[in-house]
C-alpha positions as CSV (number, residue, x, y, z in Angstrom):
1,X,-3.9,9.0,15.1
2,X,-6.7,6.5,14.6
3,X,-8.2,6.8,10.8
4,X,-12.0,5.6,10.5
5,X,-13.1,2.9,7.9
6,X,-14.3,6.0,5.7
7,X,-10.9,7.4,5.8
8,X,-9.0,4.5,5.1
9,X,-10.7,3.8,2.1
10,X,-10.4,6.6,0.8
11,X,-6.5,7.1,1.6
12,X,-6.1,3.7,-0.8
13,X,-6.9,6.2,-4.2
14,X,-3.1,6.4,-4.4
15,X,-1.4,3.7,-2.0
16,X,2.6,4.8,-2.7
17,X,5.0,2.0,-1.4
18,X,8.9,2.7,-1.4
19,X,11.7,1.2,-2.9
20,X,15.0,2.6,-1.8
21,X,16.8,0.6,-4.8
22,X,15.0,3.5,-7.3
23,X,16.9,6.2,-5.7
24,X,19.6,8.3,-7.9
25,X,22.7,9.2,-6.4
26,X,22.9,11.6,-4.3
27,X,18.9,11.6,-3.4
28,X,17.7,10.8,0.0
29,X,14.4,8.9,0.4
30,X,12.8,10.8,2.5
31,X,12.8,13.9,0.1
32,X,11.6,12.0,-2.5
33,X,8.5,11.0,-0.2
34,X,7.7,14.1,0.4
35,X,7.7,15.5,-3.1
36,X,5.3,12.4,-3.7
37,X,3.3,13.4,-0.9
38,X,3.4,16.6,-2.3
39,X,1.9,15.7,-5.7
40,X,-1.2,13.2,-4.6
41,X,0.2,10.1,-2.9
42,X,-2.8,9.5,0.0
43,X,-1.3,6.6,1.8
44,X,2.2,5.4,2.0
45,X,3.9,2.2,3.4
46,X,7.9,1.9,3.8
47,X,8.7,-1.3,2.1
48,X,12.4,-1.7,2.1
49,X,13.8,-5.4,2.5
50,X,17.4,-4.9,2.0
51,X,18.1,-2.8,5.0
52,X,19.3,-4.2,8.3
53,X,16.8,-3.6,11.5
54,X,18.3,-0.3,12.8
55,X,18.4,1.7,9.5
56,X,14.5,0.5,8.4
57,X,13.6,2.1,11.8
58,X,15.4,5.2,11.3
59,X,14.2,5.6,7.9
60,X,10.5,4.3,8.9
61,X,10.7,7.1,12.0
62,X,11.4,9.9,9.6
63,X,8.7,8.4,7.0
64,X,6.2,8.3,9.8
65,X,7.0,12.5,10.6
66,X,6.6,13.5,7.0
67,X,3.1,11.9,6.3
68,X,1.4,12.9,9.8
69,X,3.0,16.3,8.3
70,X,1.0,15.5,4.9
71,X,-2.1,13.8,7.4
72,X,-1.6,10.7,5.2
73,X,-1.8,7.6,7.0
74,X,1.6,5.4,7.3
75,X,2.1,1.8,7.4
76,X,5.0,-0.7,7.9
77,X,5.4,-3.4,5.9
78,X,5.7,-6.6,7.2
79,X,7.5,-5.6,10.7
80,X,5.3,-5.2,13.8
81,X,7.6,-4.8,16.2
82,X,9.6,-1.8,14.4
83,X,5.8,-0.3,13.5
84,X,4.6,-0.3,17.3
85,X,8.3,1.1,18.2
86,X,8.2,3.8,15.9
87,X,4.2,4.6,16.5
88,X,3.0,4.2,13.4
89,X,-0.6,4.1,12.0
90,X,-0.4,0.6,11.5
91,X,1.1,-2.6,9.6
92,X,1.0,-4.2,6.3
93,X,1.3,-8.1,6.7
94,X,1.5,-10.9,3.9
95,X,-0.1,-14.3,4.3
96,X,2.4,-16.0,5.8
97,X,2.8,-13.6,8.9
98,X,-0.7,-14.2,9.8
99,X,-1.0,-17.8,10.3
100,X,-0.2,-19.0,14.5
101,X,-0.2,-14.8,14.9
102,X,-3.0,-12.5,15.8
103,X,-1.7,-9.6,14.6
104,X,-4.9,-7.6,15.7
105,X,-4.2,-8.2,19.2
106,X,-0.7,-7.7,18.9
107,X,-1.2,-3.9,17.3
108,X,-4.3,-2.9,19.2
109,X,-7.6,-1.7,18.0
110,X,-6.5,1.7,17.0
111,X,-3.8,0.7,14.2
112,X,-4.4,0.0,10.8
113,X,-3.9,-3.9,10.0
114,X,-3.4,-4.1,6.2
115,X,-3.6,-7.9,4.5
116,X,-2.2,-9.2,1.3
117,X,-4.6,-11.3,-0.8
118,X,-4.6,-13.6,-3.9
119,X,-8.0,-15.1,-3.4
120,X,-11.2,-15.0,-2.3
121,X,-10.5,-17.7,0.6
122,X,-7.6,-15.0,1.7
123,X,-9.3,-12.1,0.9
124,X,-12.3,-13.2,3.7
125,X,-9.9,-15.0,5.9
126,X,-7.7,-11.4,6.3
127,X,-11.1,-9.3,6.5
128,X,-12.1,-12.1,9.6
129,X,-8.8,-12.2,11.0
130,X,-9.4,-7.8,11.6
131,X,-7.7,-6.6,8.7
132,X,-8.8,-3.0,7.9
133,X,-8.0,-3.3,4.5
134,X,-6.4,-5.8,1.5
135,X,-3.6,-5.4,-0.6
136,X,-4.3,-7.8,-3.8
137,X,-2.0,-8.8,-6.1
138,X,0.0,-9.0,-8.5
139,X,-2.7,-8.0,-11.2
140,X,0.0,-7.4,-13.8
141,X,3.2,-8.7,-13.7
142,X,5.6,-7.1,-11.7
143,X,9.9,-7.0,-11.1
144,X,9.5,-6.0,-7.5
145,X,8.2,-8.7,-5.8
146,X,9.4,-12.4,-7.2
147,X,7.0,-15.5,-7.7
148,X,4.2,-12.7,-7.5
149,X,1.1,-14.4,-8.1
150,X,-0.8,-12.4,-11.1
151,X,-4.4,-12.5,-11.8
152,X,-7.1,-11.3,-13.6
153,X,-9.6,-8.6,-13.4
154,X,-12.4,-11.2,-12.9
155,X,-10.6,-12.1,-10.0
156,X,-10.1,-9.1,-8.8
157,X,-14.0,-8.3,-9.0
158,X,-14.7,-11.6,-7.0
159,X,-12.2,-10.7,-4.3
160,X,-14.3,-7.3,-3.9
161,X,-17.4,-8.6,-3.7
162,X,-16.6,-11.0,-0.7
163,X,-15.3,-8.7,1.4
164,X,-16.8,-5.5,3.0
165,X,-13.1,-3.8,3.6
166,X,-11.3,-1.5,1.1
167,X,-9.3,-3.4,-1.6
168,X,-6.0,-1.3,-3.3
169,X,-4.5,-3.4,-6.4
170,X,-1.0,-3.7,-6.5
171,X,1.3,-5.5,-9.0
172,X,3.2,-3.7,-11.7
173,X,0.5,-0.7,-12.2
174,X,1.5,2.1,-13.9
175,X,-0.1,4.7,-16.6
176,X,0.0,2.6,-19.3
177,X,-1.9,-0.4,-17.9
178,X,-3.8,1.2,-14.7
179,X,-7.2,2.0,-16.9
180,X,-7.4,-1.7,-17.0
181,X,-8.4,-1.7,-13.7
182,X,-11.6,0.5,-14.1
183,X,-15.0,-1.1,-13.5
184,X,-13.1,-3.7,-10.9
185,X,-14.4,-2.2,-7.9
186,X,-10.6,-1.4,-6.0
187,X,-11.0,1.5,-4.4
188,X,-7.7,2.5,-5.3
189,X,-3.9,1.4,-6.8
190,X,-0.6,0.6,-4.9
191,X,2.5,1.7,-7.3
192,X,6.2,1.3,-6.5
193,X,8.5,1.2,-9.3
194,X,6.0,3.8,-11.2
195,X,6.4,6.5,-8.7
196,X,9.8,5.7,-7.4
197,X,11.5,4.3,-10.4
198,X,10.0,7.5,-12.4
199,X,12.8,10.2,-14.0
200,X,10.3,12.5,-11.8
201,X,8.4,10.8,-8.8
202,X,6.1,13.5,-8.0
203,X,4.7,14.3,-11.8
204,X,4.4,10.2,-11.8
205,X,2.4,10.8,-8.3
206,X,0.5,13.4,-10.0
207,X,-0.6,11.5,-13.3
208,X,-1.3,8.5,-11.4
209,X,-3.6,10.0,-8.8
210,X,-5.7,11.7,-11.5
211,X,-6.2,8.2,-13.5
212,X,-6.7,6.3,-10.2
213,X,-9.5,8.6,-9.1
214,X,-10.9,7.8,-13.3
215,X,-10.9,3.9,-11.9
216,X,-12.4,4.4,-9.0
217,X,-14.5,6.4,-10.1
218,X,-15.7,4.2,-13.1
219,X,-16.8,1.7,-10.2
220,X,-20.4,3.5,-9.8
């Protein structure tokens, strides 16, 4: 399913990425994804580092099911090859998988081609390379993703101005810092450990879409 600008914007309100390393005993990821889905997540990217090549596929295939069940568009991170296999809606790519790689061409017109960024140089380098949207971050600090680069909502605003794509923050957002963030110009926030390390994921995915919308909102 090919998702227009317009859409993809507005599917970065609440950008949920997973983190198998949350789940209680017992719980299986893919139920918790849906009860996220369930509550307000509007985009969702399968994130999951520690699991070998044939299990992330598996897991990414039954990912990919529940949100074109949801019409919520799904990304993988980081792996092409396993995104194009399982027919996702697209990929999610840091800098360093970008450089000697045209990711665009690899993944077609059609699929969603989502860039991380720390700077303005990245931030227009990503939108010029085809990247639909960026990912910038860390904006607070974070324990999910080592030697994150943090930054400050200055930055942020810069990074929006000089590029014409969506921009979702990500980087240790939850409800206690996320109104922060309003007046920055993001049209929306990626969350892991706040939706998938909550006691209850989908109240978390609840409370969290209704403050994202008050950021993105504030933006005029």
């Amino acid at each position: 399913m090919k998702f227009t600008r317009d859409e993809i914007r507005k599917a970065m309100l609440l950008y949920a990425v997973t983190d198998r390393m949350w789940l209680k005993e017992g719980e299986a990821l893919a139920d918790v994804v849906e009860t996220v889905l369930q509550n307000g997540a509007t985009f969702l990217q399968i994130r999951e580092k520690d699991l070998p090549p044939d299990a992330f596929e598996t897991e990414a295939e039954r990912l990919k099911a529940l949100c074109a069940q949801y019409d919520v568009p799904f990304v993988v991170n980081d792996s092409v090859e396993i995104a194009l296999r399982c027919d996702a809606d697209g990929v999610h790519v840091g800098q360093s998988d970008i450089r000697g790689r045209n990711i665009r061409a690899i993944i077609g017109e059609d699929k969603i081609l989502g860039i991380s960024a720390g700077t303005v140089e990245e931030a227009v380098e990503a939108e010029r390379v085809g990247a639909d949207y960026i990912g910038v971050g860390a904006v607070f600090e974070t324990g999910t993703k080592k030697n994150a680069r943090s930054m400050t909502v200055e930055r942020l605003k810069e990074i929006v101005s000089a590029v014409s794509i969506p921009v979702v923050a990500i980087g240790g957002i939850g409800a206690e810092n996320i109104m922060q963030l309003r007046g920055s110009g993001v049209d929306g926030v990626a969350v892991v450990s706040a939706i998938f390390g909550a006691e209850n994921p989908g109240k978390a995915a609840a409370e969290l879409l209704k403050l994202a919308k008050e950021v993105v909102q504030s933006n005029g």
